[in-house]
C-alpha positions, 0 to 999 in steps of 0.5 A, a space after each residue: 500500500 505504501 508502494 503505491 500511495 508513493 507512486 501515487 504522489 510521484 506522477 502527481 507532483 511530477 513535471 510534465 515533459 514537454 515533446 518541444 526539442 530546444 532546437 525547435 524553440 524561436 527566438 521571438 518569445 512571442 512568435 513561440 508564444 503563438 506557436 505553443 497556442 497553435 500546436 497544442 490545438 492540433 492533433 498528433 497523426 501518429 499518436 491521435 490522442 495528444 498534441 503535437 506539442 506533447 507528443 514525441 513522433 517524427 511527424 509531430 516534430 515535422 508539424 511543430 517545424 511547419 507551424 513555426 516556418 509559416 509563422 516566421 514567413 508572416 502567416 496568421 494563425 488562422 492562416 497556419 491552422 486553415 494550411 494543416 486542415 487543407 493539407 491533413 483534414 479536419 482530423 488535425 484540429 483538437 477541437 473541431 469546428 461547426 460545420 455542415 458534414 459535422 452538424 449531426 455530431 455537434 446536434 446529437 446529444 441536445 436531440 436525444 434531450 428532446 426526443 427523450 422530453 418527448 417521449 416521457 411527456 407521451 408516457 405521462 400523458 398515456 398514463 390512467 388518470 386515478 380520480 382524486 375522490 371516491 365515489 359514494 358507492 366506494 366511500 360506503 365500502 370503504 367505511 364497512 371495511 374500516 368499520 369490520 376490521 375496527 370489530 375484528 380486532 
């Protein structure tokens, strides 16, 4: 058990390693800045569930040069991000974006709400309505029950 609380507390408080070589770095703090912004928004191809500033594979070493050299000829953000999706589809991005051949999946969870919403209020409404008093005839029943239990005990 100490084992394993100590192994524990040392992936907590260790210090993330970032996939970024000193030798990719920019000199401009700010152009590096905006680099860091754009490359941990797109997706390693290779490893398909980090960035390509986490990630270790050749292509997102590639990547992470590409973003850089458009960076330093003059390119926007956009203008970087818009160049990856036209050259490896909209898969790079991280978080993608709202379009026509996405919509269903950006749609779906609030249409099963509703579709649920729906059919719970059609459940509900198909349900037998109990009336809120007894009839006469029932009160009389109930009364000569309540009144054959009170003498049988």
């Amino acid at each position: 058990m100490r084992f394993v609380l100590t192994l524990l507390t040392a992936l907590v408080f260790a210090v993330p390693a970032w996939a970024v070589q000193p030798d990719e770095v920019l000199k401009d703090p700010a152009l590096e800045k905006r680099a860091r912004e754009i490359s941990a928004g797109l997706r390693c191809l290779v490893c398909q569930n980090q960035s390509i500033d986490d990630s270790d594979a050749q292509l997102a070493k590639d990547l992470r040069l590409l973003v850089r050299e458009r960076l330093v000829a003059g390119d926007t953000d956009r203008q970087v991000e818009d160049f990856l999706v036209q050259r490896y589809g909209e898969f790079v991005l991280l978080k993608p974006t709202f379009s026509a051949h996405n919509m269903l999946l950006w749609l779906a969870p609030v249409l099963v709400l509703v579709m649920g919403g729906i059919g719970a209020y059609a459940a509900l409404r198909r349900r037998p309505q109990v009336p809120e008093t007894l009839s006469e005839e029932e009160q009389k029943a109930l009364e000569a029950l309540l009144k054959q239990d009170r003498s049988a005990s």
